[in-house]
C-alpha positions in Angstrom: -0.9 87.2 34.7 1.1 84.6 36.2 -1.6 82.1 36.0 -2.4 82.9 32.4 1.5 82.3 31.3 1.2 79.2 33.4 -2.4 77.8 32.1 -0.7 78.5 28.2 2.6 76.3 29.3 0.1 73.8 30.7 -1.5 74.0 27.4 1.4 74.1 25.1 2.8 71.3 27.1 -0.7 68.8 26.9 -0.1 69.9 22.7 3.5 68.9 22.2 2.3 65.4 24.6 0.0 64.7 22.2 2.0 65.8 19.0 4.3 62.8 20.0 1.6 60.4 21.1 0.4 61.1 17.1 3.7 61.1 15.7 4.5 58.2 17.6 1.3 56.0 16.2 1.6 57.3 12.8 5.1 56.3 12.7 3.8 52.7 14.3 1.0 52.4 11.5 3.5 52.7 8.7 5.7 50.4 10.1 2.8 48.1 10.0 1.4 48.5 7.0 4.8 48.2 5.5 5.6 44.8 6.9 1.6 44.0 5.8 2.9 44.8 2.2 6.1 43.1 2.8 3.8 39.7 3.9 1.3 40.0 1.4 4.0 40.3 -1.5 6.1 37.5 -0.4 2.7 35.1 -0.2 2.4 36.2 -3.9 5.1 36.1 -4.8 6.0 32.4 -3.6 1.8 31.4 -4.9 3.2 32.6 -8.6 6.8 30.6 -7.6 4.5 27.7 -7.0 2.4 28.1 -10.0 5.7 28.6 -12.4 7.0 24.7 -10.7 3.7 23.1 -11.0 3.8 23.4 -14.6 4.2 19.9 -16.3 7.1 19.3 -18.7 5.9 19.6 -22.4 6.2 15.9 -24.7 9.4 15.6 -26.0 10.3 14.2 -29.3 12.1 10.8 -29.1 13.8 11.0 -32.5 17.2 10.0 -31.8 18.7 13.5 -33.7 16.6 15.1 -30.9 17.9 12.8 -28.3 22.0 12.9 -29.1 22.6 15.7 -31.5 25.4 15.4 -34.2 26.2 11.6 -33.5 22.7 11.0 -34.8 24.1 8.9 -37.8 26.0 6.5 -36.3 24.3 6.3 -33.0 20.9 5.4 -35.4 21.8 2.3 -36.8 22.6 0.8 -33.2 19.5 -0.7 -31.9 18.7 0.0 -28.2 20.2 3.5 -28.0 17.0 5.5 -28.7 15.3 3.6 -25.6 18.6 4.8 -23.4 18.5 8.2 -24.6 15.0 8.2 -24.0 14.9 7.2 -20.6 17.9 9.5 -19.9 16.1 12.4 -21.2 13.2 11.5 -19.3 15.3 11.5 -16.1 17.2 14.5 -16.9 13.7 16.3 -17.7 12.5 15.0 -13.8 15.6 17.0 -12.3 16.3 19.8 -14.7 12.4 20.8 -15.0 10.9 24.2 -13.7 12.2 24.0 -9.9 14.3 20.8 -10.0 12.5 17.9 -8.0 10.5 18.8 -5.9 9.8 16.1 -3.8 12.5 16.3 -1.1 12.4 20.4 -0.9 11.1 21.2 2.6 11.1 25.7 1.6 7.9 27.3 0.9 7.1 27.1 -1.9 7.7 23.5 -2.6 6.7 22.5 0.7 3.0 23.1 0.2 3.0 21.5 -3.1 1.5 18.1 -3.7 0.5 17.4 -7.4 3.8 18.3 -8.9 5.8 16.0 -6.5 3.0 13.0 -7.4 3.3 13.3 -11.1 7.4 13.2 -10.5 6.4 10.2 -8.5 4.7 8.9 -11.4 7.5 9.5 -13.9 10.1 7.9 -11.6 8.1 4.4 -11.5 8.6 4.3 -14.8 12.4 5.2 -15.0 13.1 2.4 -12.4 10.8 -0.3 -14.0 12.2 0.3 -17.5 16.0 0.5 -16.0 15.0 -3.0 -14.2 14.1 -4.7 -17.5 17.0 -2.6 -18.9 19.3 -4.3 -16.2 17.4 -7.8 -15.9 15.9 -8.7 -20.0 17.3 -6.3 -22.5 21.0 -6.4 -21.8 21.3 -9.5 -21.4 21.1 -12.6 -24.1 19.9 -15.7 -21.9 18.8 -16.0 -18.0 22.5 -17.6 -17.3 24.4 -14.2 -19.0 26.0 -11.5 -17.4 24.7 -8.5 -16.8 26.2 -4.9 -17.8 27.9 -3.1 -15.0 26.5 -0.2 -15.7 23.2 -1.1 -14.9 24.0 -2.8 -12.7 24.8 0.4 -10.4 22.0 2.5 -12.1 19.2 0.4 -10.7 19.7 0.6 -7.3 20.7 4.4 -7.5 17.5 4.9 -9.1 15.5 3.1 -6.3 16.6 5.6 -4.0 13.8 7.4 -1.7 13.2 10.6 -4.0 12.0 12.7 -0.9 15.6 12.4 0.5 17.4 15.9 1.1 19.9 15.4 3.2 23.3 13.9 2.0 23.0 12.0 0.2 20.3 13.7 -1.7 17.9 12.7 -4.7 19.1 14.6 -7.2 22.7 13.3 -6.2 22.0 9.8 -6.3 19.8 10.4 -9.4 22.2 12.2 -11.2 25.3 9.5 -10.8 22.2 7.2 -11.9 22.0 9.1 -15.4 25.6 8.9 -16.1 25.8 5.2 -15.6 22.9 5.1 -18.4 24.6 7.5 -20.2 27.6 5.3 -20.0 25.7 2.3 -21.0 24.6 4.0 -23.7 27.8 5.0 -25.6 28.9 1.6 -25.3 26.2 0.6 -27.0 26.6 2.6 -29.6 30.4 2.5 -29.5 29.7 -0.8 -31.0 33.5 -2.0 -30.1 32.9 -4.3 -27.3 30.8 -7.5 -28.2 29.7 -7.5 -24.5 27.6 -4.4 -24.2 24.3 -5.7 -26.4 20.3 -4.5 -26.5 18.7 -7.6 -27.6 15.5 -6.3 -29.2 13.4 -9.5 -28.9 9.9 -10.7 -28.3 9.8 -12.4 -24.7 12.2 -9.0 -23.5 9.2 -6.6 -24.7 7.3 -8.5 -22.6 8.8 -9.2 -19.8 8.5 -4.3 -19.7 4.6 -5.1 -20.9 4.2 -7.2 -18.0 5.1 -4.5 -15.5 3.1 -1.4 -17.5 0.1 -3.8 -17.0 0.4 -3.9 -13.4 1.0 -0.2 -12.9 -1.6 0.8 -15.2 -3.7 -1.5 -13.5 -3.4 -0.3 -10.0 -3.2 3.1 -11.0 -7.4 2.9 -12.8 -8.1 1.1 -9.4 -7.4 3.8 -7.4 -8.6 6.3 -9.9 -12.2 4.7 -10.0 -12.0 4.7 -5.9 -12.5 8.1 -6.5 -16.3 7.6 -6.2 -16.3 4.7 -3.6 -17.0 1.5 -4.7 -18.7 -2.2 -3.7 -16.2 -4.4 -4.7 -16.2 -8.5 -4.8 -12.7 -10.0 -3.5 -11.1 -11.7 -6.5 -7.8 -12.2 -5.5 -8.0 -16.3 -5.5 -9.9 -16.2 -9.1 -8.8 -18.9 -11.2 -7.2 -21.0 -8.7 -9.0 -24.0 -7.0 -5.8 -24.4 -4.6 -4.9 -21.3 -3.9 -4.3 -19.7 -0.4 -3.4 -16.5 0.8 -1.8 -15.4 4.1 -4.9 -14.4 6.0 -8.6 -14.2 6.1 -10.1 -11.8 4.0 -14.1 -10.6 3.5 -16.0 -11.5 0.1 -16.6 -7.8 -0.7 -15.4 -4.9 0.5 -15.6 -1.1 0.0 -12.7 1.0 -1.4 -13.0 4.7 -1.2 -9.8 7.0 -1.9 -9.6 10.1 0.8 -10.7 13.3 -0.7 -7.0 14.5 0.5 -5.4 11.8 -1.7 -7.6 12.4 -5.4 -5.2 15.1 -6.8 -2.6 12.8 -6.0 -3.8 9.9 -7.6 -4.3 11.9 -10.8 -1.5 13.5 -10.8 0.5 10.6 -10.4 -1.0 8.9 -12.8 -0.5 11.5 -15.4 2.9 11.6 -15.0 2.9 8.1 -15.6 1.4 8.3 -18.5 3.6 11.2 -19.7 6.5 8.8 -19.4 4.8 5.8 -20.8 4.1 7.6 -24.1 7.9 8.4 -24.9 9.0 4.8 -23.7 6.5 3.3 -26.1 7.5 5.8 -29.1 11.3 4.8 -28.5 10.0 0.9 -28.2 8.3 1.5 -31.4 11.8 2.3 -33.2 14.0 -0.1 -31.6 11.4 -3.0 -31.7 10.3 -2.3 -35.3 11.3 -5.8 -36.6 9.1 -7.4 -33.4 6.4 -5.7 -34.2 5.9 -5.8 -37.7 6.7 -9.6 -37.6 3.8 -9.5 -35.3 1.8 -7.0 -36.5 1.5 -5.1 -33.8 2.8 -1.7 -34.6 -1.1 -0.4 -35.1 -1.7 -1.9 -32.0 0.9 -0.2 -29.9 -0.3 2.9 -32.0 -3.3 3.0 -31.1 -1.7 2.5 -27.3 0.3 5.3 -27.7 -2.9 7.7 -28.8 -4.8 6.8 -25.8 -1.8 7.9 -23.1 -1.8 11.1 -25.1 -5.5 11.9 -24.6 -4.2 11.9 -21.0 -2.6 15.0 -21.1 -5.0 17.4 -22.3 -5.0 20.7 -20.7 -7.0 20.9 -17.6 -9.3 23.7 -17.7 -10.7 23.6 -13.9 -8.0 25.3 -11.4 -8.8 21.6 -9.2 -9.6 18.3 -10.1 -13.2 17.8 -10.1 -14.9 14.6 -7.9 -18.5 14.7 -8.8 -20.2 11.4 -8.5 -20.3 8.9 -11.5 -23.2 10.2 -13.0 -23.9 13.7 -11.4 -23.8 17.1 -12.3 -20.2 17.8 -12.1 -17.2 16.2 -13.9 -14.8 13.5 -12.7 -11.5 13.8 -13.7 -10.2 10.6 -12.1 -12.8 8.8 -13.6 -11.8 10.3 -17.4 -8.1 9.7 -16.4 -9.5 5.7 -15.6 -11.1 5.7 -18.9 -8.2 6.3 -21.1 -6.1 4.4 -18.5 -8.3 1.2 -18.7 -8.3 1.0 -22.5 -4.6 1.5 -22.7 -4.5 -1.7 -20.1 -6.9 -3.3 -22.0 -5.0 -3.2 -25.5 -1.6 -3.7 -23.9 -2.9 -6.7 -22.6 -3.3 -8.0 -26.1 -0.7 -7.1 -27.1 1.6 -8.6 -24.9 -0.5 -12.2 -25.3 0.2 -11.2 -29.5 4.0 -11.2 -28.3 4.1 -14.2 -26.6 1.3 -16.3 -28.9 1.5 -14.5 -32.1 
């Protein structure tokens, strides 16, 4: 008898063992399983995060009733103050877009993003290059003038690193950027101070044409290096007595790094996002230039080629396919419209200066 009571305790004793063991790794499965969930709904939740901020900012309209509300009436009769409020709205559209910059965040999601903070990239060029002329042509009556002290302080503020996020960030030095523009601006339109001018001529369209040509122009080189490409060293073309720093070969290869293609296009899409306002706001301030010139089908016609540039993309990547294979080339397409835009702005700018 005694060894039966004892063999059931023994028994009884091996069960409740094991009823804890069980307990014990059921209660260490949920726990797992629950911080599995946790995981795999915060790397959802920051991939849709991600997806929301990669979204490009729609076109804008550049109207200038659009641009400054009720002071529409006065403000449109001021020439230069639709090219100021469009290149503020274009700035304030690069820091008060879905997620802010992004460039200089270093959380998840923005972190692991790359095509967003190219295309802001893109946009930014323009903003400084148009602020330069702003600062350098279109202010300013002859080479021996003054130049406004507003701009003065928004170029440099503007050609700070925009993937700085300690103090003093980006969006800081940005943002004090805008208001000096801003301020610019409503002198300008103030029209009380005889000082504060936007001389709408010839040679200062140009002198913005000059630097779109360039940046265009780099930007289809590296777009066509999508493929790899032979090319023939032109640099000293046209010049019998021209040097250069160092040796160089007669032909070399340019390939861009498959890591660096969606960069490349996106940056150049956000340059062409910004070029297409510019030109629309140059279009209304330079009206007299350009019909004296007959140009305004011209830069029309400019205009329409940037646009075909941002067409939905349809693939979830950009495609790389070779030149002539079996799948598309979107850096090649982008360098198509790209080109021609080049091409015609180059013609333009010769009708400016020979017209």
């Amino acid at each position: 008898m005694w060894k039966f009571n004892w063999f059931n305790k023994s028994k009884e004793g091996a069960t409740s063992e094991s009823s804890d063991h069980s307990t014990t790794l059921q209660s260490s499965n949920s726990l797992i399983k629950r911080i599995s969930f946790v995981v795999i709904m915060l790397v959802v939740g920051l991939y849709i995060l991600g997806m929301y901020w990669s979204a490009e900012p729609d076109l804008f309209d550049v109207k200038i009733s659009k641009l400054v509300g009720n002071k529409s009436e006065k403000q449109s009769l001021v020439t230069g103050v639709i090219t100021l409020a469009t290149t503020e709205k274009i700035a304030l559209t690069l820091l008060n877009k879905k997620g802010g910059l992004l460039s200089n965040d270093i959380m998840p999601p923005s972190i692991f993003l790359d095509n967003i903070p190219a295309w802001e990239f893109g946009v930014l060029v323009q903003i400084r290059d148009m602020v330069s002329v702003l600062r350098n042509h279109m202010s300013r009556s002859q080479s021996q003038s003054l130049e406004n002290s507003d701009l003065k302080e928004a170029e440099p503020l503007f050609n700070n690193a925009h993937d700085q996020w300690i103090f003093p960030s980006a969006e800081g030095r940005y943002s004090n950027a805008i208001d000096k523009l801003s301020a610019f601006k409503n002198a300008l339109a103030d029209s009380s101070d005889p000082n504060v001018q936007f001389f709408a001529r010839a040679d200062n369209l140009s002198a913005w044409f000059e630097l779109v040509n360039k940046r265009l122009g780099g930007l289809s080189q590296r777009l066509s290096a999508s493929v790899g490409q032979e090319r023939i060293n032109t640099d000293l073309s046209g010049d019998s007595a021209a040097s250069q720093s160092t040796e160089t070969s007669k032909q070399f290869s340019v390939k861009t790094p498959w890591f660096k293609i969606d960069d490349n296009f996106y940056e150049a899409r956000g340059t062409c996002w910004a070029l297409i306002h510019l030109l629309k706001a140059i279009q209304i301030d330079f009206d007299l230039v350009l019909e004296k010139k007959n140009a305004k089908a011209s830069l029309a016609q400019i205009i329409r080629e940037l646009e075909a540039t941002q067409e939905t993309i349809w693939s979830p990547m950009i495609l790389n396919g070779s030149g002539f294979g079996g799948l598309a080339n979107h850096s090649l397409v982008m360098a198509n419209y790209i080109s021609r835009a080049n091409a015609a702005l180059i013609d333009l700018r010769e009708l400016l200066e020979k017209g």
